[in-house]
C-alpha positions in Angstrom: 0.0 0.0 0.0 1.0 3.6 0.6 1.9 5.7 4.0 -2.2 6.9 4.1 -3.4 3.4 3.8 -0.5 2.1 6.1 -1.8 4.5 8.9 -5.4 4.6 8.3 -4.9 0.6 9.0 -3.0 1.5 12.4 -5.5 3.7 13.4 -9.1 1.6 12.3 -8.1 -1.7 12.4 -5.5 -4.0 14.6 -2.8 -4.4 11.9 -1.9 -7.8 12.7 -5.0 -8.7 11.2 -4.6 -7.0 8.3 -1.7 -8.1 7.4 -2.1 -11.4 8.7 -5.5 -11.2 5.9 -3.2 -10.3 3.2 0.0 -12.8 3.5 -3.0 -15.5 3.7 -4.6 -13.7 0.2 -0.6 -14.0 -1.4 0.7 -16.8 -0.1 -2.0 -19.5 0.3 -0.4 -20.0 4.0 -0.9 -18.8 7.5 2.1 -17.3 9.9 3.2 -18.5 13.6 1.6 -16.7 16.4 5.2 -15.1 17.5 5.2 -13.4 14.3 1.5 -12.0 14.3 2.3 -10.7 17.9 5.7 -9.2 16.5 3.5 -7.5 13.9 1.6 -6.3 16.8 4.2 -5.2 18.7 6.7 -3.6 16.2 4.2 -2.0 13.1 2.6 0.8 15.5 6.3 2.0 15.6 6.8 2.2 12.2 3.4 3.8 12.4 4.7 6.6 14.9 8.0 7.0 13.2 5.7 7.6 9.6 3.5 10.5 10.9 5.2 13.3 10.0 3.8 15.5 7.0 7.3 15.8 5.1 7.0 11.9 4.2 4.5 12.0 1.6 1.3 10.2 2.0 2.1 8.6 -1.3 5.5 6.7 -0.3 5.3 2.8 -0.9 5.0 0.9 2.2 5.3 -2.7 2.0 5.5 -5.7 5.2 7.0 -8.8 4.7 8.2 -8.5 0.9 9.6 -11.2 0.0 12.9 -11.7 -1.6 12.4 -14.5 -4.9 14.3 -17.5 -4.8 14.9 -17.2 -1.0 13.3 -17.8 2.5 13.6 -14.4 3.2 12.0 -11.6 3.7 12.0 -7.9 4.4 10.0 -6.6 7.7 9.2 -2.7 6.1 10.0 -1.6 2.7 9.5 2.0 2.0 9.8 3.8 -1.4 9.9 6.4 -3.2 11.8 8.6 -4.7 14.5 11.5 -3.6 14.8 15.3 -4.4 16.6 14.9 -7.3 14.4 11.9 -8.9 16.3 8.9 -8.3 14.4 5.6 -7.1 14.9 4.7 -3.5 14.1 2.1 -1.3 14.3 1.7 2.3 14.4 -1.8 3.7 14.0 -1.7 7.9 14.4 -4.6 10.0 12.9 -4.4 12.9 13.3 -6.4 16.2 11.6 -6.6 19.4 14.9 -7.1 21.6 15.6 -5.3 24.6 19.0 -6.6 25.8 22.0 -8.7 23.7 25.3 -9.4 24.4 28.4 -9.2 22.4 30.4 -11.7 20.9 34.1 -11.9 19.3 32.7 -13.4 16.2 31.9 -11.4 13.6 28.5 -9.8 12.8 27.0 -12.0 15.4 25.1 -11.1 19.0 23.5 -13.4 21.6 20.5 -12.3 23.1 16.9 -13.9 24.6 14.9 -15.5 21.3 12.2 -18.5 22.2 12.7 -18.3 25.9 16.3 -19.3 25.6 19.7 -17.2 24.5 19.9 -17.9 21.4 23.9 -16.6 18.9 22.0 -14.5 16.0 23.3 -12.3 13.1 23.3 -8.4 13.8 20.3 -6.5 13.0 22.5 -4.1 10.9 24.1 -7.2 9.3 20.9 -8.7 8.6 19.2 -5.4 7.1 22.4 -5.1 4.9 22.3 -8.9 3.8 18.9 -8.6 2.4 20.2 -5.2 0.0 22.8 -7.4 -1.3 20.3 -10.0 -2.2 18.9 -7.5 -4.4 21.6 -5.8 -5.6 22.9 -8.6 -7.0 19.7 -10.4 -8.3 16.9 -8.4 -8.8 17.0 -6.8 -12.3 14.9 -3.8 -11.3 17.5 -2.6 -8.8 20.5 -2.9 -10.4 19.7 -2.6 -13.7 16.5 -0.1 -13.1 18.4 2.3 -10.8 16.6 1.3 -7.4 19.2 2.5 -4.7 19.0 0.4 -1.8 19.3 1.8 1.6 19.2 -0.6 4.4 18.6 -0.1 8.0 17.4 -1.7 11.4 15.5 -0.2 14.0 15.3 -2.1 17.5 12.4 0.5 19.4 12.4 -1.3 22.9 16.4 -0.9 23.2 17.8 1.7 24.9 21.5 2.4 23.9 23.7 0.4 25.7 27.2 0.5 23.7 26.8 -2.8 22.9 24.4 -3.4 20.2 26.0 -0.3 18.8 30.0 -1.1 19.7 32.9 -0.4 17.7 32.7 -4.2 17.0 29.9 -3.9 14.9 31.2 -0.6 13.4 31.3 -2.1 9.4 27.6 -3.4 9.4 26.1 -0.1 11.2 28.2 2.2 8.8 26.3 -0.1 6.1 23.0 -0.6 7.4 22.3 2.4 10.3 20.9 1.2 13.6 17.9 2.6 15.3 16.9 2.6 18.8 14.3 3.6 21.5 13.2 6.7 21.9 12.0 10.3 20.8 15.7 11.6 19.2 16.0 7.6 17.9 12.7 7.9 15.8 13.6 11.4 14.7 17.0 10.1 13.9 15.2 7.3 11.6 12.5 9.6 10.3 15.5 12.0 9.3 16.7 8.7 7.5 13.4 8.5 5.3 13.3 12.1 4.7 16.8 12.3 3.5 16.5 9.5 1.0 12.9 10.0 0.0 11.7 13.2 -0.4 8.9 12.2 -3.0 6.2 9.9 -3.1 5.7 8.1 -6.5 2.1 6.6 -5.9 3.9 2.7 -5.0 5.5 3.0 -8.4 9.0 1.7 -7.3 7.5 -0.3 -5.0 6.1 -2.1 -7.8 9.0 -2.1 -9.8 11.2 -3.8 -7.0 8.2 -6.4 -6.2 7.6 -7.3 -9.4 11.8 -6.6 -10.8 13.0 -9.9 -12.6 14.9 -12.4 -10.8 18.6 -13.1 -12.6 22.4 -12.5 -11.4 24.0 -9.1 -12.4 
């Protein structure tokens, strides 16, 4: 859909049902209930971090797009376009965590998954992972001029120095981290501002949904 739809659905409707409704109408398939609650829990932020009148009511917003050819896929995808005309999107990977702990491994981070500590990938890792997939197999991105611009945003962790330690200073420069709190969601709304300016009606949002799947 688009920002407009995206918040009218926050605001009339709980928006784990609606997307629950529409993975079921594209996919044929239902979810777990962890990841309808993490819908619960983690779309009202993007919801918060949206409502601001300089990000056009017309910029794509999409949940759970799914990469082709892969088991993965993208929490928020925002697009648009920037001042000068070139096709952005924003890809945000958003967690629920309040707490991890570092590791001497690289890009990875312990912390509490499934009721047990669980050795994960970064979220700044991940988020950057999932623009590589695409600039490197979708023909609409590099081929159609779709910048990629990926970033995580963790909204019930408070800055700690460890999420965000030198450690993990290569994946943040390439994927910038978010965290809780009012300068946090100004920080990331600053991020969407910056890189998309214009709406484009879900134009490149189409494009990058719909790009064809073959190596550059």
């Amino acid at each position: 859909a688009d920002k407009k739809q995206f918040l009218f659905d926050n605001d009339h409707d709980d928006i784990e049902d609606v997307i629950l409704s529409r993975y079921k109408a594209a996919t044929g398939r239902s979810v777990r209930d962890s990841e309808i609650q993490s819908w619960k829990g983690s779309l009202g932020d993007i919801a918060k971090v949206l409502r601001d009148e300089a990000i056009p009511d017309d910029v794509g917003v999409a949940v759970e797009l799914h990469i082709p050819q892969s088991g993965k896929r993208i929490d928020v995808t925002l697009t648009g376009k920037d001042s000068a005309g070139k096709k952005k999107a924003i890809l945000v990977e958003l967690k629920q965590w309040q707490t991890a702990s570092a590791t001497t491994k690289d890009a990875m981070v312990t912390t509490l998954l499934g009721g047990g500590l669980r050795e994960v990938v970064h979220p700044s890792y991940q988020a950057w992972s999932y623009a590589t997939l695409l600039e490197g197999f979708n023909e609409a991105v590099y081929a159609g001029g779709i910048s990629i611009l990926p970033c995580a945003y963790l909204h019930n962790y408070i800055q700690d120095g460890i999420i965000d330690s030198d450690h993990y200073a290569g994946y943040l420069a390439k994927a910038p981290l978010f965290l809780k709190g009012s300068e946090e969601r100004n920080r990331l709304r600053q991020f969407i501002k910056d890189h998309i300016g214009c709406g484009d009606g879900k134009a490149v949002l189409h494009e990058l949904a719909n790009g064809r799947i073959r190596p550059s």
